[in-house]
Steps between C-alpha positions, in 0.01 A plus 500: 500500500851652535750349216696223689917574440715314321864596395519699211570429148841603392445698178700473179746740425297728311259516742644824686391824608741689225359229207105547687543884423619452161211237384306681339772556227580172457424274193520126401123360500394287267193742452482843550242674716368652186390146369304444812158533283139328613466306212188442327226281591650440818274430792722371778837727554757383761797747604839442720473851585895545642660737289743437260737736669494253835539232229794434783269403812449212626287585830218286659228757335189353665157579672413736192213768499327679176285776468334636140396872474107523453522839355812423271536047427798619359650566849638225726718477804586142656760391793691244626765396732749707336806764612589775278780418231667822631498428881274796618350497818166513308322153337388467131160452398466388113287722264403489151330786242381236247314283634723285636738421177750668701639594848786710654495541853455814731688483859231723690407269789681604816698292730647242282787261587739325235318149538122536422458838468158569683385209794153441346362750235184533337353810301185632332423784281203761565188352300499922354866620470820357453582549924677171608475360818722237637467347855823333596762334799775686520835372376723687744268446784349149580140476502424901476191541288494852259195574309640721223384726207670700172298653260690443177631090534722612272682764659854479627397629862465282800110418571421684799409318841107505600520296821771250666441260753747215668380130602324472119488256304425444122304783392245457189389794349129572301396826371100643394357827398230637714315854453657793687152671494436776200597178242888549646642153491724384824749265519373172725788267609476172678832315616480146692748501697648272840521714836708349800437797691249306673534236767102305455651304168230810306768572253270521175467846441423709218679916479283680277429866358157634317769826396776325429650778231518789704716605805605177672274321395319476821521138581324295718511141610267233669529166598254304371497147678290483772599233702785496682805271463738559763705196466569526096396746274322563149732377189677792314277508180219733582286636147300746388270525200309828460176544279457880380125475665715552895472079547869428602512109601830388681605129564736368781598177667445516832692272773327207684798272622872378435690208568773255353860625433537932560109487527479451111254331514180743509166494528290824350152608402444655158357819508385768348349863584301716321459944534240657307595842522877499449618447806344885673227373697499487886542092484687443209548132365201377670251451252515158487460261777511133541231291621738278717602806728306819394834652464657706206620289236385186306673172569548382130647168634597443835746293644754486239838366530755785361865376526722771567869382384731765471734285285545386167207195557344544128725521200768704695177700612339563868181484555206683781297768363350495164155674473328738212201654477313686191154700475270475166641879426148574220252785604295245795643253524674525839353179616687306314851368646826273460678329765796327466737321769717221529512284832597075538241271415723180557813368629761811302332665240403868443179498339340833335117551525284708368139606597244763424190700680232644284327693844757738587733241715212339676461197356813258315531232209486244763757270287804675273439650175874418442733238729883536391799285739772590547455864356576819666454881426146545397366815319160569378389790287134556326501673161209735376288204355484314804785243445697374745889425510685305703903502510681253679856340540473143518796235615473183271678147492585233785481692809696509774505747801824670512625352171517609137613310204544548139145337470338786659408828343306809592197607258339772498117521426202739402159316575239659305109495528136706410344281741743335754425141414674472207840641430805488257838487612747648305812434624752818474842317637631188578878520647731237684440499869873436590650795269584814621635285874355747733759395746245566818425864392092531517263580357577286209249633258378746739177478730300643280461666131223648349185510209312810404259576251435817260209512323455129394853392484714357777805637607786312770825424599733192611798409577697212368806325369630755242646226247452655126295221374193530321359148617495619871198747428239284292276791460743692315570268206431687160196592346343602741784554801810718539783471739746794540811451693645883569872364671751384222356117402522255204186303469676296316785338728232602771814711653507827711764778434712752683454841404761477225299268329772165551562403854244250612272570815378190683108487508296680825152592593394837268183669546258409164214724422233398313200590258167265404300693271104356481 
């Protein structure tokens, strides 16, 4: 969904275009970038990944996205709600060299404005090469969708514009190999994406290229909800998860009624379609059926109630469209899948759930493997031994629609399991609720972030209160946890700092990457 407006924050003095250009010169951290080390032993690193040099900013950076290199774990880009220090029409993303210890940022994503930088963003590396593709909304034009591409993520140059389309709506972007015939490997990418161009409510639709790295990329784009709607349409998160063997499942909500106040009061199926060829047959996405309708597309659960409150009705938080999906990714096992959603199982919660098919989306966990209220922006990622992860942001304390106290607090999670009955819970933040006021801007926290794996370890990214103190993120207490915090902090009065190292900075929302190690 669009970011909602609010006014914006006055900065402090410092916090100018001339003292923006002159960052990276300045000095005055407690800790030098140089000391920013992976200490040993450490199994579960957590990273505030603004720069020191925008030690100054105190922007609304939510709805963060992460991609690692497969060919280099070294290399990392992430994003966020943020403008460029500078004021260039172009938005930031956030990369890193070292495997996440540190970040600068690179403004290469066109149409930026001086508020969030991008609308929506999301971006994926090539599974061979170090290409970067990012599929995004527009900052300078509401609701324009560009797929985009650069070859070197960390080059200066502007990524170069693939496709654009208007009426879109948040684009999420997934990216396989798949054989170019004589062993050549092509670039495969997948973005879910929300197309008003329609008027039968069939707005789930999926833009996709089996050559993404050459010419334009070649992009095409289905819509892959059968059943027409003409009265509503599907909710905004629409996913992709690709297995390298051509299975590409994709999940949606689709719309069944509305009522109360606005209409926010909706009614939608749970569904989810399956391809088995990537997406280049003559019916693509119609491999699986339901038995209720012999149409495209399993109902996972129908009949849901999925509030959709565009205001701050969940620790300063909206709510309407949370949904993940994630593929086994090991040599066949494409039949094994994730789902994850969040709909209203009683009078004003927001309750996570999580099921699984073992036949290739034809048949669900008829109960949840996982059942989280009053939690919001599910991610899912399977590692190379088969273990699942689950990250969530959960809303804890007395609740109250609309209302947020000092009693209340945000925490982030990462479910893990080998099985998907039993599962740990290691809990990488817990932040007030009420701190950063968000003053009616949305999204808080953003509608979504993100988990990855490489190899057997799990990569991901939140965002959160950026207080400096260590007991907000649990998981990265010493021995076997590290915290980094790039902007100018002091753990110990649990203070931020200007760039000169003295003028306080009142707390915000900061992008936070994160490592867990297995």
């Amino acid at each position: 969904m669009p970011a909602k407006k609010t006014k914006k924050k006055a900065k402090p003095p410092t916090a100018t275009k001339k003292a923006a250009k002159k960052m990276a010169s300045k000095k005055g951290s407690r800790k030098s970038p140089a000391d920013l080390v992976l200490a040993a032993g450490v199994k579960v690193l957590i990273v505030n990944i603004i720069p020191r040099q925008m030690s100054f900013e105190t922007n609304n950076d939510s709805e963060p996205n992460l991609d690692v290199s497969p060919t280099n774990p070294l290399h990392m880009v992430a994003s966020a709600f943020t403008p460029d220090p500078t004021g260039s029409t172009n938005a930031p993303i956030f990369i890193s060299t070292n495997g996440g210890m540190t970040w600068t940022i690179n403004s290469i994503v066109p149409g930026g404005n001086k508020r969030t930088g991008t609308g929506d963003i999301t971006l994926r590396f090539s599974r061979t090469t170090d290409k970067l593709y990012a599929a995004i909304l527009r900052g300078d034009v509401r609701l324009r969708m560009n797929i985009l591409r650069t070859d070197n993520f960390a080059s200066p140059a502007t990524m170069t514009v693939l496709g654009s389309r208007d009426r879109m709506d948040q684009p999420y972007v997934q990216t396989m190999t798949g054989s170019g015939g004589a062993g050549a490997a092509k670039d495969i990418v997948f973005i879910g994406d929300n197309d008003f161009n329609t008027t039968d409510g069939r707005t789930a639709t999926l833009d996709f290229s089996n050559n993404a790295a050459t010419g334009n990329g070649s992009f095409a784009n289905t819509r892959i909800d059968p059943r027409t709607a003409p009265f509503g349409a599907n909710a905004p998160s629409i996913r992709a998860a690709i297995h390298s063997d051509g299975t590409v499942y994709a999940a949606f909500m689709h719309f069944l009624s509305a009522e109360g106040p606005g209409g926010a009061f909706i009614q939608r199926d749970i569904v989810v379609v399956r391809d088995d060829e990537f997406g280049v047959g003559p019916n693509p996405f119609t491999a699986l059926k339901d038995s209720s309708n012999n149409l495209a597309g399993r109902i996972v659960a129908p009949n849901r109630l999925v509030p959709f409150i565009n205001d701050a009705f969940m620790g300063q938080e909206r709510i309407g469209s949370s949904m993940s999906i994630a593929v086994d990714p090991r040599p066949s096992q494409s039949s094994t899948v994730y789902l994850a959603w969040a709909d209203r199982v009683g009078q004003n919660d927001y309750t996570l759930h999580l099921r699984r098919s073992t036949d290739r989306g034809v048949n669900w966990s008829s109960s949840d493997l996982l059942t989280i209220t009053n939690a919001t922006n599910p991610a899912l990622a399977i590692n190379s031994d088969g273990k699942i992860g689950f990250l969530c942001q959960q809303y804890t304390g007395p609740f109250t629609p609309f209302q947020v106290t000092a009693a209340n607090h945000w925490e982030t999670h990462l479910r893990r399991s080998t099985d998907g009955i039993s599962w740990d819970d290691l809990v990488l933040c817990r932040t007030p609720a009420n701190v950063p006021s968000g003053k009616g801007g949305l999204p808080y926290l953003g509608d979504y972030l993100h988990l990855l794996t490489v190899g057997s370890d799990f990569f991901g990214i939140f965002s959160a209160n950026n207080t400096p103190d260590p007991a907000n993120f649990p998981a990265a207490q010493p021995p076997n946890g590290q915290l980094v915090f790039q902007r100018n902090h002091d753990f110990n009065t649990q203070k931020l700092f200007d760039i000169n190292g003295t003028t306080r900075i009142d707390p915000s929302i900061d992008p936070f990457f994160f490592r867990v190690t297995e």
